[in-house]
C-alpha positions in Angstrom: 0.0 0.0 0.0 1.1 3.2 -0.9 0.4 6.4 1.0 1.6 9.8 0.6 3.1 11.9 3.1 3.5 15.7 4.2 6.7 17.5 4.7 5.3 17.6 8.1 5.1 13.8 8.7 8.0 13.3 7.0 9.7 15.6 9.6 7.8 13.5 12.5 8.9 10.1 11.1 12.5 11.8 10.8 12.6 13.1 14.2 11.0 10.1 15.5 14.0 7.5 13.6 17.0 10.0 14.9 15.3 9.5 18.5 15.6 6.0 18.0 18.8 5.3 16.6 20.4 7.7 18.8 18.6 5.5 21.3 20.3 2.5 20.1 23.8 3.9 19.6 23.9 5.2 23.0 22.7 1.5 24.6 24.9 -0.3 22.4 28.2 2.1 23.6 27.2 1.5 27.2 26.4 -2.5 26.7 29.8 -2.5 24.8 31.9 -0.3 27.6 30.8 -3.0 29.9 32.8 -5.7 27.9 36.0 -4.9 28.9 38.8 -4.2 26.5 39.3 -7.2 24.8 39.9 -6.8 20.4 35.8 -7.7 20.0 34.9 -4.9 22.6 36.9 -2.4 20.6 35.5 -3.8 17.3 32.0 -3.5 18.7 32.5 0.0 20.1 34.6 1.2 16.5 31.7 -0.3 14.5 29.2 1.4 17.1 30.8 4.7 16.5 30.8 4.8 12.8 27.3 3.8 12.4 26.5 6.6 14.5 28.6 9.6 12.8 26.8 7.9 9.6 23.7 8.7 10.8 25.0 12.2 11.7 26.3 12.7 8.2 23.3 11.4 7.0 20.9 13.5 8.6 22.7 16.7 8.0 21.3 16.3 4.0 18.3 14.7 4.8 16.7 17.3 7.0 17.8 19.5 4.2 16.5 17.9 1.4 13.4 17.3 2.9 12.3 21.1 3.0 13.9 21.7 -0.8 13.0 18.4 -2.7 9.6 16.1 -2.7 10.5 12.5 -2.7 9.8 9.5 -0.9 11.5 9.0 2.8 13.3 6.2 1.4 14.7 7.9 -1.8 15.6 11.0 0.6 17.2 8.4 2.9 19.4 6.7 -0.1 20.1 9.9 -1.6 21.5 11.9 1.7 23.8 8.8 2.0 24.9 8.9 -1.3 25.8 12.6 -0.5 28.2 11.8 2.1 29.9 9.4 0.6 30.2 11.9 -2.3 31.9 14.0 -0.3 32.9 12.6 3.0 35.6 15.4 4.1 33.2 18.0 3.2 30.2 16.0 5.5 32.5 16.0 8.4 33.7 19.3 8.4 29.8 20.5 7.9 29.1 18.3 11.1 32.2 19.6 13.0 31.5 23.4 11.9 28.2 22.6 13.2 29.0 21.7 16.8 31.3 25.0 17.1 28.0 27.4 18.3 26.7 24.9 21.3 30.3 25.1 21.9 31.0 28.8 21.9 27.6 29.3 23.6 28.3 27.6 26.6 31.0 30.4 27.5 28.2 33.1 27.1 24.8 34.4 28.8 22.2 32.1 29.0 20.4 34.0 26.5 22.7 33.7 23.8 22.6 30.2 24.3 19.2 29.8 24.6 18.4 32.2 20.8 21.8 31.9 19.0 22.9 28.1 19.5 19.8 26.9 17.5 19.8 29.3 15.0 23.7 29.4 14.6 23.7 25.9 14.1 21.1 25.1 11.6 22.5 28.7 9.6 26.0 26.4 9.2 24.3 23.5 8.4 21.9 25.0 5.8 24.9 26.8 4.1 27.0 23.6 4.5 24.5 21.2 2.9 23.6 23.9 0.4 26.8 23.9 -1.6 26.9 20.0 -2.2 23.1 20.0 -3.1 23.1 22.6 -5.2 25.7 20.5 -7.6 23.4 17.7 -7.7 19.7 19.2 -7.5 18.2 20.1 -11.6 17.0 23.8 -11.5 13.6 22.0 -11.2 14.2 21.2 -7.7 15.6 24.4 -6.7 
């Protein structure tokens, strides 16, 4: 069965799967920590730790393709994957550049913190994503 969704949904299903597999990451780093340091642990925990910065990579373009392009969650999925693997260094210094404001912020007035983190972050994000999407989207899309 096919069924059509809004941007708004599509946003609910993505927020809900990032809660999740955050969810899981963050259980599978503490049932791994518990193993010790045995070579499996340190598999398990490597393993656990890229799947994770995937998903970080990953979501970076899909949050922003969802608000330019209308496609199905799956494609969007697939195609903010293919992304970051198109251009890994760029994806990780997007993701790095991002975390910079809830850094900074923490050294200044709650209010800054509480209006510019948000904001500040999703600006570098936007502008980050932007520039690879914009090589791959048809003037169509745009």
């Amino acid at each position: 069965t096919h069924f059509a969704l809004t941007v708004d949904e599509y946003g609910e299903v993505m927020g809900l799967v990032t809660v999740v597999a955050v969810g899981f990451v963050l259980l599978n780093l503490a049932i791994v920590g518990q193993m010790g340091g045995d070579p499996v642990a340190w598999l398990a925990r490597s393993l656990t730790v890229f799947a994770g910065v995937m998903f970080l990579l990953a979501s970076l373009y899909a949050w922003s393709l969802l608000v330019v392009v209308e496609m199905p969650l799956i494609t969007l999925a697939k195609a903010a994957v293919q992304l970051v693997f198109a251009y890994p260094l760029w994806s990780v210094g997007v993701l790095l550049a991002a975390c910079v404001p809830a850094v900074v912020s923490v050294l200044l007035p709650m209010g800054v913190f509480m209006l510019g983190t948000a904001s500040a972050t999703v600006l570098i994000i936007t502008a980050g994503t932007w520039r690879v999407m914009r090589r791959h989207l048809s003037e169509s899309d745009l």
